[in-house]
LOKESE-959799 format. One record per residue: residue in three letters; x, y, z of N, C-alpha, C in turn; residue number from 1. Coordinates in nm, 3 decimals, always signed. Example, Ala and Ser with C-alpha at 12.3 -4.5 7.8 and 13.67 -1.06 7.14 Angstrom:
2
- ALA;+1.319;-0.569;+0.780;+1.230;-0.450;+0.780;+1.320;-0.330;+0.780;1
- SER;+1.285;-0.225;+0.708;+1.367;-0.106;+0.714;+1.290;+0.003;+0.787;2
This chain:
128
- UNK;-5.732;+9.667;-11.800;-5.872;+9.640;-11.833;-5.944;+9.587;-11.709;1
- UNK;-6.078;+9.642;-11.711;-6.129;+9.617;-11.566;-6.246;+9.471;-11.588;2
- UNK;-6.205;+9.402;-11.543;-6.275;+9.244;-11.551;-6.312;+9.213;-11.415;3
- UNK;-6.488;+9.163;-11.389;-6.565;+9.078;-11.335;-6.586;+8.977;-11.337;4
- UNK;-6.555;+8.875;-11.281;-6.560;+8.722;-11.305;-6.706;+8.697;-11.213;5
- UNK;-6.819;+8.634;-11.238;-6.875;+8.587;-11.119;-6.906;+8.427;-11.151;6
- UNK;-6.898;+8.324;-11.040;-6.935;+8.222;-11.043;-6.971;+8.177;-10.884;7
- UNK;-7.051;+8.027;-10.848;-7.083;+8.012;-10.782;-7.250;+7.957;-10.797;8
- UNK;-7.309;+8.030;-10.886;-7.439;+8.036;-10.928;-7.523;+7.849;-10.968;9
- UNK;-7.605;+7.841;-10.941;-7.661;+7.690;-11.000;-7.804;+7.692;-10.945;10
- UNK;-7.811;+7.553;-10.918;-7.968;+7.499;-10.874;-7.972;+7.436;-10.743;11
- UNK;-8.051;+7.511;-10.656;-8.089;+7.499;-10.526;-8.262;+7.431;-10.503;12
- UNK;-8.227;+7.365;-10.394;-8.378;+7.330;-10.350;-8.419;+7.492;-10.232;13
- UNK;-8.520;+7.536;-10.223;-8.560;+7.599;-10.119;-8.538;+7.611;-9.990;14
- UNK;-8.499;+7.661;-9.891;-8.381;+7.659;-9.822;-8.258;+7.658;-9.818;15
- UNK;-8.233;+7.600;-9.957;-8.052;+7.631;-9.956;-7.964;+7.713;-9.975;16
- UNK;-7.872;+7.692;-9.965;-7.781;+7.818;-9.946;-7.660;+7.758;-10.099;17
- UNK;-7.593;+7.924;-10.144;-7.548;+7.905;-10.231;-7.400;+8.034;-10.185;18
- UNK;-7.283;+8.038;-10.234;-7.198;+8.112;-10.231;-7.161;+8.192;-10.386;19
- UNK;-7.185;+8.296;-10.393;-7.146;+8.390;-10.515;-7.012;+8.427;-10.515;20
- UNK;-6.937;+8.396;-10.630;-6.810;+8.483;-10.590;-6.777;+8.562;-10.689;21
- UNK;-6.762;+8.694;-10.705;-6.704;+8.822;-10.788;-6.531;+8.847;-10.774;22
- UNK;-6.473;+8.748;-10.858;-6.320;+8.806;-10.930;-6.310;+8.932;-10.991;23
- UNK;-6.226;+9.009;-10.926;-6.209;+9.149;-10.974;-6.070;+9.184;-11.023;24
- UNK;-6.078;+9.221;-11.167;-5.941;+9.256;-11.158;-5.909;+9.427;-11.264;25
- UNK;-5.809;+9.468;-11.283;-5.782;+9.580;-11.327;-5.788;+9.702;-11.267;26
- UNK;-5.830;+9.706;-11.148;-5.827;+9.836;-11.067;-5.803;+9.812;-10.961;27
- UNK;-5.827;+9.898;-10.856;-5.772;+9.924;-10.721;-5.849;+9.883;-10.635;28
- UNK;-5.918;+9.791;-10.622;-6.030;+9.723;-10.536;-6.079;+9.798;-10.421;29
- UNK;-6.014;+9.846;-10.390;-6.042;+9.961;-10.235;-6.060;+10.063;-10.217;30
- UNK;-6.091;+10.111;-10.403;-6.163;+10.237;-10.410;-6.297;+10.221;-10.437;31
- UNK;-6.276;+10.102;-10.513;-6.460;+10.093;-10.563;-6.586;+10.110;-10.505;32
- UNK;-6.683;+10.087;-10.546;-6.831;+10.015;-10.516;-6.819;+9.879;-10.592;33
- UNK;-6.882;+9.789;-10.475;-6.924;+9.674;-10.538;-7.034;+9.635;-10.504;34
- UNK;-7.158;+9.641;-10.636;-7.246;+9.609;-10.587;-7.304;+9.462;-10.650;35
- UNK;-7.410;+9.425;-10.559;-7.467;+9.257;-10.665;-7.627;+9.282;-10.675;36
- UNK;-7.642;+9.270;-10.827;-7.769;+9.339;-10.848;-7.778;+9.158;-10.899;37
- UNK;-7.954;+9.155;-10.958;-8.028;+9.027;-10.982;-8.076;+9.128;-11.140;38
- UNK;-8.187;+9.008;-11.204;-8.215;+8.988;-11.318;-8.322;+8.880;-11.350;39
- UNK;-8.470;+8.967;-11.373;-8.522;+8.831;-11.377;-8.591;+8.876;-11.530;40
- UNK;-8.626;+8.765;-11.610;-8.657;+8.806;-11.710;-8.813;+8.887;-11.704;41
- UNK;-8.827;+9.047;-11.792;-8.954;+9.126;-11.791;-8.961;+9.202;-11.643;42
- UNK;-8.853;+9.213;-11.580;-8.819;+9.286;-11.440;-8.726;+9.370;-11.478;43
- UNK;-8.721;+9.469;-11.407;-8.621;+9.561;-11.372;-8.489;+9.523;-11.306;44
- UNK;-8.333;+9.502;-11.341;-8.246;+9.508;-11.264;-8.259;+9.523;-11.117;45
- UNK;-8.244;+9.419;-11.043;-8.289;+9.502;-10.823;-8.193;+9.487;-10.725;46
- UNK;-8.097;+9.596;-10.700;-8.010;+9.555;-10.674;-8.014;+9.476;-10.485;47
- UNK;-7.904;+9.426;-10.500;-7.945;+9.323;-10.379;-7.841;+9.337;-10.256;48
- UNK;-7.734;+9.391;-10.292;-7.609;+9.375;-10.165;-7.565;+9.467;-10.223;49
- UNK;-7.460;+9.539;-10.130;-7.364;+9.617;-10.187;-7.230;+9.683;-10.092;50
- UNK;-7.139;+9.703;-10.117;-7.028;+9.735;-10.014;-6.927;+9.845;-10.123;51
- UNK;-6.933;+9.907;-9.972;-6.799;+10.014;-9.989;-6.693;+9.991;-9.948;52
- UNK;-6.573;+9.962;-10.058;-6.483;+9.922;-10.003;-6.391;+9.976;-9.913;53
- UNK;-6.364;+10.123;-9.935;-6.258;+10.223;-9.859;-6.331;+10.215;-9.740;54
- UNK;-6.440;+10.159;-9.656;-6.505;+10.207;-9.550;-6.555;+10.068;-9.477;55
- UNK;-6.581;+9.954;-9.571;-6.609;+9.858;-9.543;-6.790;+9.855;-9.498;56
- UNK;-6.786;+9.984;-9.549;-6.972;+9.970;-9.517;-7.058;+9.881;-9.624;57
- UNK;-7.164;+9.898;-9.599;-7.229;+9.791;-9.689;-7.394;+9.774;-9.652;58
- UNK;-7.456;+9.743;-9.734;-7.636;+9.731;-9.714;-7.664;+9.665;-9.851;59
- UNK;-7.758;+9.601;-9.772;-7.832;+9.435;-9.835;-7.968;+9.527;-9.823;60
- UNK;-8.049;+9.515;-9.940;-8.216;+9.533;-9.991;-8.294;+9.452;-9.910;61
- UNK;-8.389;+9.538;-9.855;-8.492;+9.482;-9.738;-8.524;+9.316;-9.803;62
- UNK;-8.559;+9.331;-9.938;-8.595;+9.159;-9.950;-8.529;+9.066;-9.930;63
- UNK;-8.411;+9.087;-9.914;-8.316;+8.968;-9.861;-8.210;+9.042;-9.754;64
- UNK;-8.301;+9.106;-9.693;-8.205;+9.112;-9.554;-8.197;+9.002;-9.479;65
- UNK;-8.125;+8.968;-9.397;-8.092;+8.853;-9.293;-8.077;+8.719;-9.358;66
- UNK;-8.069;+8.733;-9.478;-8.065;+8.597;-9.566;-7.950;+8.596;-9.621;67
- UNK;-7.878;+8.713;-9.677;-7.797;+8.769;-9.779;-7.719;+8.837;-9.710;68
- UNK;-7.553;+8.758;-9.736;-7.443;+8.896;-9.668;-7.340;+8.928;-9.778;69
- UNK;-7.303;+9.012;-9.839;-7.189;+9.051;-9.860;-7.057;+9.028;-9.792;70
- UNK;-6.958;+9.024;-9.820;-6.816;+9.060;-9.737;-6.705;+9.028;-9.900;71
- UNK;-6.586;+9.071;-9.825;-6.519;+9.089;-9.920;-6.377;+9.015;-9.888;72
- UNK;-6.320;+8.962;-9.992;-6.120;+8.967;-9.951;-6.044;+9.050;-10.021;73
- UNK;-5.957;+9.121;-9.995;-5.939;+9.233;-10.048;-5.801;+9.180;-10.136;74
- UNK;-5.731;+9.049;-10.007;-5.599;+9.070;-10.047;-5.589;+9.001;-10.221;75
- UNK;-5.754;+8.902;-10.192;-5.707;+8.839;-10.322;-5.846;+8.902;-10.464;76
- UNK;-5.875;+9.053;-10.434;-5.977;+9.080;-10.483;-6.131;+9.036;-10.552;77
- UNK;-6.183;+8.965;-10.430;-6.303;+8.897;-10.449;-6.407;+8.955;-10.360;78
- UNK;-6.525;+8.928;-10.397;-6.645;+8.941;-10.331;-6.750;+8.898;-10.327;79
- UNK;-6.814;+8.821;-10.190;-6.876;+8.716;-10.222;-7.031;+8.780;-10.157;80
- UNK;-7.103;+8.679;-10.192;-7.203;+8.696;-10.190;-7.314;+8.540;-10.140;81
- UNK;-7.302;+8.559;-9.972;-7.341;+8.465;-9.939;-7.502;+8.435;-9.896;82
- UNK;-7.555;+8.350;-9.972;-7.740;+8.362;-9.994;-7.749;+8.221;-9.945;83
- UNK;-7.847;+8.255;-9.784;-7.893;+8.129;-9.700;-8.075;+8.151;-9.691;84
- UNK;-8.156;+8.037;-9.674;-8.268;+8.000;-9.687;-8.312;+8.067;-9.803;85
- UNK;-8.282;+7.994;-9.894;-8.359;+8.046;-10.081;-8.438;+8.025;-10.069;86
- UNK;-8.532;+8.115;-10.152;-8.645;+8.125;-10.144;-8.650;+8.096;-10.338;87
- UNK;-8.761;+8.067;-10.365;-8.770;+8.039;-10.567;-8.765;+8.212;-10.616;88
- UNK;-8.833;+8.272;-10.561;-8.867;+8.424;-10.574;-8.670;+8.492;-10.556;89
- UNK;-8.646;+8.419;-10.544;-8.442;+8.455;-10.565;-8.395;+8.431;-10.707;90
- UNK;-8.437;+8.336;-10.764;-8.441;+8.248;-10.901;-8.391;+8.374;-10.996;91
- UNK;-8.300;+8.383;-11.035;-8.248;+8.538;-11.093;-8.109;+8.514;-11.180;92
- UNK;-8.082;+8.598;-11.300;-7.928;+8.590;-11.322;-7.840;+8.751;-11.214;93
- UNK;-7.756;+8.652;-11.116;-7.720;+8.731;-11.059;-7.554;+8.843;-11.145;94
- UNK;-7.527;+8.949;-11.099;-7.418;+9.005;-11.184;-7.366;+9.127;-11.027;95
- UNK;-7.210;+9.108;-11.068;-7.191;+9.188;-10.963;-7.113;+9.339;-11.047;96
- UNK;-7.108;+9.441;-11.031;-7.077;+9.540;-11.045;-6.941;+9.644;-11.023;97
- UNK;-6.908;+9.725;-11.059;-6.785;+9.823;-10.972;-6.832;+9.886;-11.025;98
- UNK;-6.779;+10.057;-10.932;-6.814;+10.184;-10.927;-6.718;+10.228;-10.907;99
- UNK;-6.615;+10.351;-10.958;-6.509;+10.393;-10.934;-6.570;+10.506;-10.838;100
- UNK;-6.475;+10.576;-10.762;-6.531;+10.666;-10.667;-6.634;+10.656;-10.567;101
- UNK;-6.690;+10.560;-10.574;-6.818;+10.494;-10.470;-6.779;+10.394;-10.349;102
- UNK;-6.633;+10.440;-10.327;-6.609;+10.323;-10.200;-6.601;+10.369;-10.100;103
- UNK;-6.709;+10.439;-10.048;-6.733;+10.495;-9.905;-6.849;+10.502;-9.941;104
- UNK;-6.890;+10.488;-9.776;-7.113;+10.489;-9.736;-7.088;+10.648;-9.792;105
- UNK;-7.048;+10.749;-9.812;-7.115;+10.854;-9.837;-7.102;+10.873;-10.020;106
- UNK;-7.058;+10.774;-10.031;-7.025;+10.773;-10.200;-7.126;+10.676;-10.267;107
- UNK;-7.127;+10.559;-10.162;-7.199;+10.441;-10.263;-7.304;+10.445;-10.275;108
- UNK;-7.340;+10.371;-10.442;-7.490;+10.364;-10.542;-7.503;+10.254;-10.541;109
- UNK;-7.700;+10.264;-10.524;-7.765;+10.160;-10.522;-7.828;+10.121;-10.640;110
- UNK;-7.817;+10.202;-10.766;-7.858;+10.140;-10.882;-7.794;+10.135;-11.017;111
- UNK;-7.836;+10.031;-11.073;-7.740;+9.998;-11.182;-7.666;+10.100;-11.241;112
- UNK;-7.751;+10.239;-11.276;-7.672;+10.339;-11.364;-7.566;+10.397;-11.313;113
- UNK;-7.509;+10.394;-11.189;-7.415;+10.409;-11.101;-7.352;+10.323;-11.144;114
- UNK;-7.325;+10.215;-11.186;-7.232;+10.096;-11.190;-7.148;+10.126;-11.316;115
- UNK;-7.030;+10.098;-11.328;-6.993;+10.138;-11.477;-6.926;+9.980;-11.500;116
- UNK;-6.899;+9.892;-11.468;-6.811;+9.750;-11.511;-6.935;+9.637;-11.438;117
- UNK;-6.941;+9.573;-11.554;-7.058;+9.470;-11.501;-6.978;+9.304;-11.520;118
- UNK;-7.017;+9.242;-11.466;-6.981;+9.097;-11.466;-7.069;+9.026;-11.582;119
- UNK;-7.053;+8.871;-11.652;-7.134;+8.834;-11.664;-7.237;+8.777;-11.714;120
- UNK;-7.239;+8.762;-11.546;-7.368;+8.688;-11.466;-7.382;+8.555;-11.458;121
- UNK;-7.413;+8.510;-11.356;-7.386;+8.395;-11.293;-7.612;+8.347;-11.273;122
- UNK;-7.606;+8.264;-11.297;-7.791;+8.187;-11.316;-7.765;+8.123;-11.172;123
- UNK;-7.881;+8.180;-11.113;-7.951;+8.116;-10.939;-8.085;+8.084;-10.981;124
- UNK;-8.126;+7.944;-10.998;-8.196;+7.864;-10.963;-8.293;+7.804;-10.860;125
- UNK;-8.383;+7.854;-10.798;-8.412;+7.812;-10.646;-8.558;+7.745;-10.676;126
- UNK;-8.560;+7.630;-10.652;-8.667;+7.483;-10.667;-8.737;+7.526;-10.595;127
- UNK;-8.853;+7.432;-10.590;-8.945;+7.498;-10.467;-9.015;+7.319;-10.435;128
């Protein structure tokens, strides 16, 4: 059975930084897509980071570029999701994703309907 754990999630003042972490278990971690989409209530799903695992590629959404990195550990199947200078406009239930067949840049999806195993979801908070 394919299970998403995410935690990490809480309440930040503006500027701060928070660590996401996605427990993965039941599959082969190094085939997937893993992506970390947000959630705000009366919004659309947007997804925010994402990595291929067989390739190690990966792309973060212009709104939180240089703020927001992905990376991964493979040996102990996690993936984190590291978010520096919050902004309130982050304030989201975050959820991270897998994609079977999507673990290469020429495979991986950037939106939810691509995703087939969802986490979830972990509440980011950002004060202002």
């Amino acid at each position: 059975e394919v299970q998403l754990v995410e935690s990490g999630g809480g309440l930040v003042q503006a500027g701060g930084s928070l660590i996401l972490s996605c427990a993965a278990s039941g599959f082969t971690f190094d085939e997937y897509a893993i992506g970390w989409f947000r959630l705000v209530p009366g919004k659309a799903r947007e997804g925010v980071s994402f990595l291929a695992s067989s390739d190690g590629y990966t792309y973060t959404a212009d709104a939180v570029k240089g703020r927001f990195t992905i990376s991964s550990d493979i040996a102990n199947n996690t993936v984190y999701l590291q978010m520096n200078s919050l902004k309130p406009e982050d304030t989201a239930v975050y959820y991270c994703a897998a994609a079977p067949d999507g673990g290469s840049q020429g495979t991986l999806g950037y939106f939810p309907e691509e995703y087939e195993y969802w986490g979830q979801g972990t509440q980011v908070t950002v004060s202002s």
